[in-house]
N, CA, C and O atoms as a CHARMM CRD file, in Angstrom:
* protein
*
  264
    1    1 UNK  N   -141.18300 -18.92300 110.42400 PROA 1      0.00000
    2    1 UNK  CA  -142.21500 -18.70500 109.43100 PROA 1      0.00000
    3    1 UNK  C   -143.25200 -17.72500 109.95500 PROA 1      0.00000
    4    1 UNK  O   -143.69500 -16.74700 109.35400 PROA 1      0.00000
    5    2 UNK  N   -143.56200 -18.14600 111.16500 PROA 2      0.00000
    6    2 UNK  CA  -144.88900 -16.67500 111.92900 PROA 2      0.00000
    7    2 UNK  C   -143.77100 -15.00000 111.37700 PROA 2      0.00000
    8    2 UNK  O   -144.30600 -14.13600 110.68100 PROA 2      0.00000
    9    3 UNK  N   -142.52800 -14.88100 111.76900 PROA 3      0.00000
   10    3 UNK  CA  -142.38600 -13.48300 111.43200 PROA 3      0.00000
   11    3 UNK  C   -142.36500 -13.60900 109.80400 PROA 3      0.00000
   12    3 UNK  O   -142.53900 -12.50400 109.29200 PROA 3      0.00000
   13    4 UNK  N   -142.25200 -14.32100 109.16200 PROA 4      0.00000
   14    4 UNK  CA  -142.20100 -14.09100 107.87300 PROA 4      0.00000
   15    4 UNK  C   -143.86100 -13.83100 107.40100 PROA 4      0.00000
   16    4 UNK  O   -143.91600 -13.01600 106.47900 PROA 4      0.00000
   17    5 UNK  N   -145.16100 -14.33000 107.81900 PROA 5      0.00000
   18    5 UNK  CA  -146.39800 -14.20500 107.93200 PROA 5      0.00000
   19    5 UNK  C   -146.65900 -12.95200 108.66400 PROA 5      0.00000
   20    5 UNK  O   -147.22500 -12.01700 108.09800 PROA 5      0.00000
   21    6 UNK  N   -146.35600 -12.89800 109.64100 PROA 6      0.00000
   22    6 UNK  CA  -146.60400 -11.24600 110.11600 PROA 6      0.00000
   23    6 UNK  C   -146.23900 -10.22100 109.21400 PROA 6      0.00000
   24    6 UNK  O   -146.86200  -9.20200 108.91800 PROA 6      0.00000
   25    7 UNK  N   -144.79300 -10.76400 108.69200 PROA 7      0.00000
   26    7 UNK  CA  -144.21700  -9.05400 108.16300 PROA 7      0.00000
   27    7 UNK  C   -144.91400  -9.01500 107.05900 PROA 7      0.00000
   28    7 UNK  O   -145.02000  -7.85200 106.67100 PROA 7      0.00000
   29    8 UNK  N   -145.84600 -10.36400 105.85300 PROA 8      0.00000
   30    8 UNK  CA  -146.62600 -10.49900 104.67300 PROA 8      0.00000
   31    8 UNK  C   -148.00900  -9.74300 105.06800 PROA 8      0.00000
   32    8 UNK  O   -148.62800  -9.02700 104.28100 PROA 8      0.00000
   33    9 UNK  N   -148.39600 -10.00700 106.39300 PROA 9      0.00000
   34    9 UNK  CA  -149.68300  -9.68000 106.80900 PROA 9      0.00000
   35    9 UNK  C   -150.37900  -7.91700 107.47600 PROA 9      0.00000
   36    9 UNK  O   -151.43600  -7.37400 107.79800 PROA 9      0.00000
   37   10 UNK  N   -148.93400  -7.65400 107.36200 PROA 10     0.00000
   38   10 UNK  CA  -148.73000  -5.97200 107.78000 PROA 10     0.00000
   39   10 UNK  C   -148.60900  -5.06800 106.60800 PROA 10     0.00000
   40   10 UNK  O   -148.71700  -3.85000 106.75500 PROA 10     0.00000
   41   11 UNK  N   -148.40500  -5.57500 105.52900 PROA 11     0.00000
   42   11 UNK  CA  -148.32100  -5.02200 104.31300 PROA 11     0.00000
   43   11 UNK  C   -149.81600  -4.77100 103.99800 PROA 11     0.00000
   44   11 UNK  O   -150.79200  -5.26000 104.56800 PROA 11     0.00000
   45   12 UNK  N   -149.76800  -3.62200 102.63400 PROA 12     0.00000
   46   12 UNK  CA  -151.00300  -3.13100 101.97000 PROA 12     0.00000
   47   12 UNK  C   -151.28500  -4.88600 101.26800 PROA 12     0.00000
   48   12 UNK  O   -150.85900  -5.90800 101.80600 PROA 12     0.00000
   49   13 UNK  N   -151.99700  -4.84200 100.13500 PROA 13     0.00000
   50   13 UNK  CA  -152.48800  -6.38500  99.80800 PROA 13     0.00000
   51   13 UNK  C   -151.34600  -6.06800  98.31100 PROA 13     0.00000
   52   13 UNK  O   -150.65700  -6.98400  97.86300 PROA 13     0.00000
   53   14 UNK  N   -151.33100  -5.06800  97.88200 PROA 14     0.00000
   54   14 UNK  CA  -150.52300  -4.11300  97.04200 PROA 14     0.00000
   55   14 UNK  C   -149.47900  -5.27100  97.08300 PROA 14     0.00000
   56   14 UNK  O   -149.52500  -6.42100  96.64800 PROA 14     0.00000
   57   15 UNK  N   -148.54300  -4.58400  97.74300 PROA 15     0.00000
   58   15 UNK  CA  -147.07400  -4.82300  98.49300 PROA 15     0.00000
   59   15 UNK  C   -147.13300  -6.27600  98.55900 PROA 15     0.00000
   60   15 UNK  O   -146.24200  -6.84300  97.92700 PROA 15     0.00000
   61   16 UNK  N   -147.94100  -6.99000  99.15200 PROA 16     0.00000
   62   16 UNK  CA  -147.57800  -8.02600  99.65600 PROA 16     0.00000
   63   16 UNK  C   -147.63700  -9.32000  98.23100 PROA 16     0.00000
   64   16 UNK  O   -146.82900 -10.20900  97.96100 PROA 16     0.00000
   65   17 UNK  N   -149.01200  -8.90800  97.51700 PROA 17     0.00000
   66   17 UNK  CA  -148.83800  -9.91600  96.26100 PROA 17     0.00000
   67   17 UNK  C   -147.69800  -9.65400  95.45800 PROA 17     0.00000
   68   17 UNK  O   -147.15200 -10.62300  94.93200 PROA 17     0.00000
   69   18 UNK  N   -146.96200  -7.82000  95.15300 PROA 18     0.00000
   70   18 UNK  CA  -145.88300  -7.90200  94.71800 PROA 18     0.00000
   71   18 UNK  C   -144.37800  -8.97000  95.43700 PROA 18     0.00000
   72   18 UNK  O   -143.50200  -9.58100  94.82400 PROA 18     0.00000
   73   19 UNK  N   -144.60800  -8.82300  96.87500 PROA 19     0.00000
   74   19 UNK  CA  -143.29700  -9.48700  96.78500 PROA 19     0.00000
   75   19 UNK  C   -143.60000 -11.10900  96.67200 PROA 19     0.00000
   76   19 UNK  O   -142.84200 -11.87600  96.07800 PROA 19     0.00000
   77   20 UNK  N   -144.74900 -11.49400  97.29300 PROA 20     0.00000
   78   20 UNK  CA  -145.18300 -13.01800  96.79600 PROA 20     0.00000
   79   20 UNK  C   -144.77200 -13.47100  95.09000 PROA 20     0.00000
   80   20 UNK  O   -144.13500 -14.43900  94.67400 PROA 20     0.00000
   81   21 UNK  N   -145.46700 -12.27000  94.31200 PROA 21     0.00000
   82   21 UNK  CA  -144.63100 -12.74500  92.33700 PROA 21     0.00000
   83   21 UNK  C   -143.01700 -12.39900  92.55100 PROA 21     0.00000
   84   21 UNK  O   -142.24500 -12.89300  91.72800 PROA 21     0.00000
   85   22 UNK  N   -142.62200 -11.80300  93.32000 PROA 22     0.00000
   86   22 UNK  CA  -141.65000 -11.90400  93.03200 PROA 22     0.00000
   87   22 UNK  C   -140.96400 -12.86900  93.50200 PROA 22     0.00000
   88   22 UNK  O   -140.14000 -13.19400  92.64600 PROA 22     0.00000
   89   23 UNK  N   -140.83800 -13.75200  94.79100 PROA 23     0.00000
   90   23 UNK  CA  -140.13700 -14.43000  95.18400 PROA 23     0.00000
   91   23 UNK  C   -140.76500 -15.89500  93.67600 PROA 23     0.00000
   92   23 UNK  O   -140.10700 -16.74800  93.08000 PROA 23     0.00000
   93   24 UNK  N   -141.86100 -15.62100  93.62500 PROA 24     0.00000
   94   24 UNK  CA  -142.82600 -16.67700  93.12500 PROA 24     0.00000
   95   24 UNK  C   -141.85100 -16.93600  91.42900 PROA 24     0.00000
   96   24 UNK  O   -141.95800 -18.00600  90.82900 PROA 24     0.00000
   97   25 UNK  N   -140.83400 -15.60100  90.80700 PROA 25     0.00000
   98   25 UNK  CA  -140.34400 -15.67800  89.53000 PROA 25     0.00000
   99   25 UNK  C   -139.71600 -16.39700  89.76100 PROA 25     0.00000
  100   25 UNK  O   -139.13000 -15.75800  90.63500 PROA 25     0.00000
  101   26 UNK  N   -139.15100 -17.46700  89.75700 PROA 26     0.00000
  102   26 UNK  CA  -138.17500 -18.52000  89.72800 PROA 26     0.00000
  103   26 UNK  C   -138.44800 -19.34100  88.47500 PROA 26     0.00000
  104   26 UNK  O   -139.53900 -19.69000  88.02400 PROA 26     0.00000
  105   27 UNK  N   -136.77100 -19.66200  87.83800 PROA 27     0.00000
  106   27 UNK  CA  -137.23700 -20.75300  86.75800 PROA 27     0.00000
  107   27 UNK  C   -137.73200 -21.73500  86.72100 PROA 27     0.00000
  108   27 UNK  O   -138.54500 -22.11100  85.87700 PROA 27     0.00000
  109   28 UNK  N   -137.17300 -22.53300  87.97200 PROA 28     0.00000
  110   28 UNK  CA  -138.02100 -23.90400  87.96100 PROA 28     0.00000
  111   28 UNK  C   -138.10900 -24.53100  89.32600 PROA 28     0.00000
  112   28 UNK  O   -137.26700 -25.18000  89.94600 PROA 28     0.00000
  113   29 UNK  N   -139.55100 -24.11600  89.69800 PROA 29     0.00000
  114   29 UNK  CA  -139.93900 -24.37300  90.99600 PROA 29     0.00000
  115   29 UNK  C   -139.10000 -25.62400  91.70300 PROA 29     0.00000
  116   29 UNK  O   -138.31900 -25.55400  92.65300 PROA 29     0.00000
  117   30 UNK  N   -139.56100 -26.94000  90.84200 PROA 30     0.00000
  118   30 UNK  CA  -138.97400 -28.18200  90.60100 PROA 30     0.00000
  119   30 UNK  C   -137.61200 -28.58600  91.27700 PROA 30     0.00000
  120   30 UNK  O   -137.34300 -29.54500  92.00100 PROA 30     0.00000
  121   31 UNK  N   -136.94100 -27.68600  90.87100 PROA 31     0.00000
  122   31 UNK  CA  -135.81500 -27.57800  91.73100 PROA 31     0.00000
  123   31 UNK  C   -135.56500 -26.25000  92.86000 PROA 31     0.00000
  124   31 UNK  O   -134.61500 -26.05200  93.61700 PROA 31     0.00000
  125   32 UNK  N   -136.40000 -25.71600  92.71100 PROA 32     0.00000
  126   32 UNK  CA  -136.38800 -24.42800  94.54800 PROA 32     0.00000
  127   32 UNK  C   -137.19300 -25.04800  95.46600 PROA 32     0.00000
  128   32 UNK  O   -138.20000 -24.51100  95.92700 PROA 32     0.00000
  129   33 UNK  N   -136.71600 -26.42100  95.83600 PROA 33     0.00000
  130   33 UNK  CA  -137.64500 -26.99600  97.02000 PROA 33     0.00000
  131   33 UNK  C   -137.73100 -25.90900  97.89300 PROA 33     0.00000
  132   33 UNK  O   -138.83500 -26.05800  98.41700 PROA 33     0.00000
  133   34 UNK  N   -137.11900 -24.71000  98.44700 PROA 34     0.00000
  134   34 UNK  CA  -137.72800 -23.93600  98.86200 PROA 34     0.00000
  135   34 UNK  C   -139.06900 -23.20800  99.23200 PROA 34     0.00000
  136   34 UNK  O   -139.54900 -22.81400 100.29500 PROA 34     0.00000
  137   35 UNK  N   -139.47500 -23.19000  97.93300 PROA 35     0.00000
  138   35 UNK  CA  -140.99500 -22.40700  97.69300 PROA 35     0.00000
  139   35 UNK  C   -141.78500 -23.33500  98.30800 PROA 35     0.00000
  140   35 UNK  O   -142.39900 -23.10200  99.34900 PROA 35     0.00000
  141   36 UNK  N   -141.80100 -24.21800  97.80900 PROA 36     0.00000
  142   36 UNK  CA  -142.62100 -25.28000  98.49700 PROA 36     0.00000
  143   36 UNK  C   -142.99300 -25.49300  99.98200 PROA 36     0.00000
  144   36 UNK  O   -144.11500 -25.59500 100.47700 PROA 36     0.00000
  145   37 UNK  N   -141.45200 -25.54600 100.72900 PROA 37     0.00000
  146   37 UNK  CA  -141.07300 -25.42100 102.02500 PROA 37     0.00000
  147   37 UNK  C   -142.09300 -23.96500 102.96300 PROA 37     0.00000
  148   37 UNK  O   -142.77600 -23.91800 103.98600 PROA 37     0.00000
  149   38 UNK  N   -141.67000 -22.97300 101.89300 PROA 38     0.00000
  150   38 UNK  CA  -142.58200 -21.95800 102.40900 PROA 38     0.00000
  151   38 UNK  C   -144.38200 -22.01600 102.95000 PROA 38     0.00000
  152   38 UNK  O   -145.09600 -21.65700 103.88700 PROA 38     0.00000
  153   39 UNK  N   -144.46000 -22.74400 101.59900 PROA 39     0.00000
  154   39 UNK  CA  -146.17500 -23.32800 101.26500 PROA 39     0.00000
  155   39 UNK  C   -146.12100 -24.34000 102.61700 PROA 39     0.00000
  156   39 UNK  O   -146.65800 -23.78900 103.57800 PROA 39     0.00000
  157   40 UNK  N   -145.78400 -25.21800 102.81500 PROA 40     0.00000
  158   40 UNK  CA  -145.83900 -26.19800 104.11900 PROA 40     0.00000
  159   40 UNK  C   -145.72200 -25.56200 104.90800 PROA 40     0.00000
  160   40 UNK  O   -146.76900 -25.57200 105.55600 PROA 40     0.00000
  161   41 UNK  N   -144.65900 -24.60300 105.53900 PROA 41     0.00000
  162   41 UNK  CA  -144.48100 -23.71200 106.75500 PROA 41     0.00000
  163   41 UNK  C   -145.76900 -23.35600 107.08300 PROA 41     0.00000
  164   41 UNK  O   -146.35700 -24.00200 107.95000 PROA 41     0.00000
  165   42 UNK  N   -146.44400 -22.18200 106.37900 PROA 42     0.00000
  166   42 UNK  CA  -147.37500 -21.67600 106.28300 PROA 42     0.00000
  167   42 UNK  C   -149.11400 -21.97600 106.58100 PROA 42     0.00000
  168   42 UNK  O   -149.97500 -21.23800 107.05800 PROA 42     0.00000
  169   43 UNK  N   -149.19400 -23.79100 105.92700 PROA 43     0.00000
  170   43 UNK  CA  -149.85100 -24.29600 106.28500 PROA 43     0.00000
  171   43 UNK  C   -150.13000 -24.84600 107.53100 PROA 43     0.00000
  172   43 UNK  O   -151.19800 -24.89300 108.14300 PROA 43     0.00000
  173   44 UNK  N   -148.81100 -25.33400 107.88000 PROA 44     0.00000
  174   44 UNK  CA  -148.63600 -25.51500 109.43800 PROA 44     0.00000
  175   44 UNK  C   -148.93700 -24.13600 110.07500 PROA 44     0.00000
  176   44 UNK  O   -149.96200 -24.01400 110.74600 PROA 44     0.00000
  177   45 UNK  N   -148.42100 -23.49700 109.96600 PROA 45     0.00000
  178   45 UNK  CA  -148.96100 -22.01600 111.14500 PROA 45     0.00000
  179   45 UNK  C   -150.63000 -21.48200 110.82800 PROA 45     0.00000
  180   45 UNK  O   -151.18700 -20.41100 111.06500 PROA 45     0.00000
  181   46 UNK  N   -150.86900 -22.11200 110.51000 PROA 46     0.00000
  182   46 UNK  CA  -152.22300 -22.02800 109.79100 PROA 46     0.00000
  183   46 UNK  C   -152.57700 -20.72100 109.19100 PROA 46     0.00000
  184   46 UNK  O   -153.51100 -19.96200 109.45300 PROA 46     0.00000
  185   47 UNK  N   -151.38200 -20.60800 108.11200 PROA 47     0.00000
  186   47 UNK  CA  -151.22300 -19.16500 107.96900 PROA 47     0.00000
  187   47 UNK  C   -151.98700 -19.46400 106.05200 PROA 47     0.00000
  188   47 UNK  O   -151.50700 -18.96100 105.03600 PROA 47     0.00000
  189   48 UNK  N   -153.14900 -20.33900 106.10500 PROA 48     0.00000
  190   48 UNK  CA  -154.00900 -20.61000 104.93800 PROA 48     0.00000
  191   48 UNK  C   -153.84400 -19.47200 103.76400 PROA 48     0.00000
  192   48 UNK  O   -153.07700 -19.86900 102.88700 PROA 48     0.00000
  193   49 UNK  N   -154.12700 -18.76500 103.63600 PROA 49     0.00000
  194   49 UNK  CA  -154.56600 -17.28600 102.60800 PROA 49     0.00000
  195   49 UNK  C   -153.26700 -17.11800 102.19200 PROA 49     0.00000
  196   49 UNK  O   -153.00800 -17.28000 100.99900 PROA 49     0.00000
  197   50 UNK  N   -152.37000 -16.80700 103.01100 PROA 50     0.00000
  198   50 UNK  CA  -150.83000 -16.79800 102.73300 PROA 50     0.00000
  199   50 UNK  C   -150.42500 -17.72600 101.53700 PROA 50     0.00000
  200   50 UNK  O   -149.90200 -17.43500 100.46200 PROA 50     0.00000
  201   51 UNK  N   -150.93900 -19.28100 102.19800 PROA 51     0.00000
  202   51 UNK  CA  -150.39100 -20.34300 101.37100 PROA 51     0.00000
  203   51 UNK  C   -151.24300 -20.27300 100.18500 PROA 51     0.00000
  204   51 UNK  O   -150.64600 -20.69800  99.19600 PROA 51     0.00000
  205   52 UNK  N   -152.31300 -19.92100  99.97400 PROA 52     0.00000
  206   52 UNK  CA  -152.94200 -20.25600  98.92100 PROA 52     0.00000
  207   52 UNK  C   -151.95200 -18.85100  97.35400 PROA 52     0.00000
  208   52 UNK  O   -151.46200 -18.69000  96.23700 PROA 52     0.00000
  209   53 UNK  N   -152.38800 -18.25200  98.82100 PROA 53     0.00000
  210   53 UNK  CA  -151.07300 -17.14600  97.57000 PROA 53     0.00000
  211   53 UNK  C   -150.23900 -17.19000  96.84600 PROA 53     0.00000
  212   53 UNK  O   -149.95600 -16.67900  95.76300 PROA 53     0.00000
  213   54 UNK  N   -149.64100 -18.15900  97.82300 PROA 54     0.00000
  214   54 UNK  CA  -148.12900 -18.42000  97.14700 PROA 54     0.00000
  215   54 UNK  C   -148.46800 -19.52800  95.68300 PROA 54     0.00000
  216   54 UNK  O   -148.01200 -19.65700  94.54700 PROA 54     0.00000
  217   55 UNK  N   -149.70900 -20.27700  96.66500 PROA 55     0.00000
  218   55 UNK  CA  -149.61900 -21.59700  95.07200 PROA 55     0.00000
  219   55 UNK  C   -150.47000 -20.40900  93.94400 PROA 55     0.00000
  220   55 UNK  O   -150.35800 -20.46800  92.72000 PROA 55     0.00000
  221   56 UNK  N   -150.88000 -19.90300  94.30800 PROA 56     0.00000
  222   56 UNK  CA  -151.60900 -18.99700  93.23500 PROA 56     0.00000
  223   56 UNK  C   -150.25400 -18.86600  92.11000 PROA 56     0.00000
  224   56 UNK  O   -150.00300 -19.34800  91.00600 PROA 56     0.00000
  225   57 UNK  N   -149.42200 -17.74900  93.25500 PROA 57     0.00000
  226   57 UNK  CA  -148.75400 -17.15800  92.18400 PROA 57     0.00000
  227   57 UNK  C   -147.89700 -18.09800  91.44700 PROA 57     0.00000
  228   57 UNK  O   -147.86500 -18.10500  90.21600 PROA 57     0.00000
  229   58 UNK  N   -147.17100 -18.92600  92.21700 PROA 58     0.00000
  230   58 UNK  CA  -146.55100 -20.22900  91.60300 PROA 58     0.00000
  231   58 UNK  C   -146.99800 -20.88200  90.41200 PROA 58     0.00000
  232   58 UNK  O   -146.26200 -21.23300  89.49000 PROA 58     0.00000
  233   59 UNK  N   -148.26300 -21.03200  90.47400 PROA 59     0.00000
  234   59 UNK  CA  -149.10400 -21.39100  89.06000 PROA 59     0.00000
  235   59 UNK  C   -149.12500 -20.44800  88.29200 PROA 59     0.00000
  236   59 UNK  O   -148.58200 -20.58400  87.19600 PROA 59     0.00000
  237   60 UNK  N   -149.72100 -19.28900  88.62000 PROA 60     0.00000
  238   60 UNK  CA  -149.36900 -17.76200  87.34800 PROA 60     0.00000
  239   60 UNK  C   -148.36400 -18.42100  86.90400 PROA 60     0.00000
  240   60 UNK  O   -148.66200 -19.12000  85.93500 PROA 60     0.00000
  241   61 UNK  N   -146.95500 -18.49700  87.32500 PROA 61     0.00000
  242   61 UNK  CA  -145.53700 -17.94300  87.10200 PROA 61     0.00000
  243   61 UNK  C   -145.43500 -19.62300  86.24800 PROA 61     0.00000
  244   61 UNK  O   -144.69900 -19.77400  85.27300 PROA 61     0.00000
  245   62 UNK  N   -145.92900 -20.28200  86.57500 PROA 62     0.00000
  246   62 UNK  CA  -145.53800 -21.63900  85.75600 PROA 62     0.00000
  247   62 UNK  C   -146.45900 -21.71100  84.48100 PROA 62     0.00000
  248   62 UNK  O   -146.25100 -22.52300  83.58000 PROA 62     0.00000
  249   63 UNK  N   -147.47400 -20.81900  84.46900 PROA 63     0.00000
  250   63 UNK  CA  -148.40200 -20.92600  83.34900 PROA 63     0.00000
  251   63 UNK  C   -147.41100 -19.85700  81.97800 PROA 63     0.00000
  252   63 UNK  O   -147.45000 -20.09100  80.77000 PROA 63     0.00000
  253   64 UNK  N   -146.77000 -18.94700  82.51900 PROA 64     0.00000
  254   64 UNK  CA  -146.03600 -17.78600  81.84400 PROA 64     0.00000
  255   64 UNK  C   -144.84800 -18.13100  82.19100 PROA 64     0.00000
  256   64 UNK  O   -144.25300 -17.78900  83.21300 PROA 64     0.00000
  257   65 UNK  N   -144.34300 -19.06900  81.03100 PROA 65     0.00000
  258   65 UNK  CA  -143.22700 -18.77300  80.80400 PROA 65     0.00000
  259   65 UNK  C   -142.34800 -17.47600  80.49400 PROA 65     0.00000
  260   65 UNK  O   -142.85500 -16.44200  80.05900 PROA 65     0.00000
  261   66 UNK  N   -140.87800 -17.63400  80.77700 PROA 66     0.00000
  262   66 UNK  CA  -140.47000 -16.09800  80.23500 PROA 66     0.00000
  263   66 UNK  C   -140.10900 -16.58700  78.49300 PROA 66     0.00000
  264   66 UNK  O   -139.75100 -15.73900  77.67600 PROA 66     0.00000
């Protein structure tokens, strides 16, 4: 999870919220225990701002349906 936070944290802010919505488009979080997994990783590395990102966009993406 740290290189996955580094390579988020080397990016423009641009770049990096794009690929955060994008991993973040999923149909139903609910079942991508994944994302979630990410959000915990993250918190543990105390990689905070990261995680809040992700629930950010996670909520966008659950508020907008397609």
């Amino acid at each position: 999870m740290n290189e996955m936070a580094a390579l988020l944290n080397s990016m423009s802010n641009e770049k990096k919220l794009f690929v955060i919505k994008y991993i973040a488009d999923i149909e139903n979080h609910r079942v991508f225990k994944d994302y979630q997994i990410i959000i915990d990783n993250l918190n543990k590395t105390k990689e905070k701002e990261l995680s809040n990102i992700f629930e950010y966009a996670r909520n966008q993406r659950q508020k907008h349906k397609h």
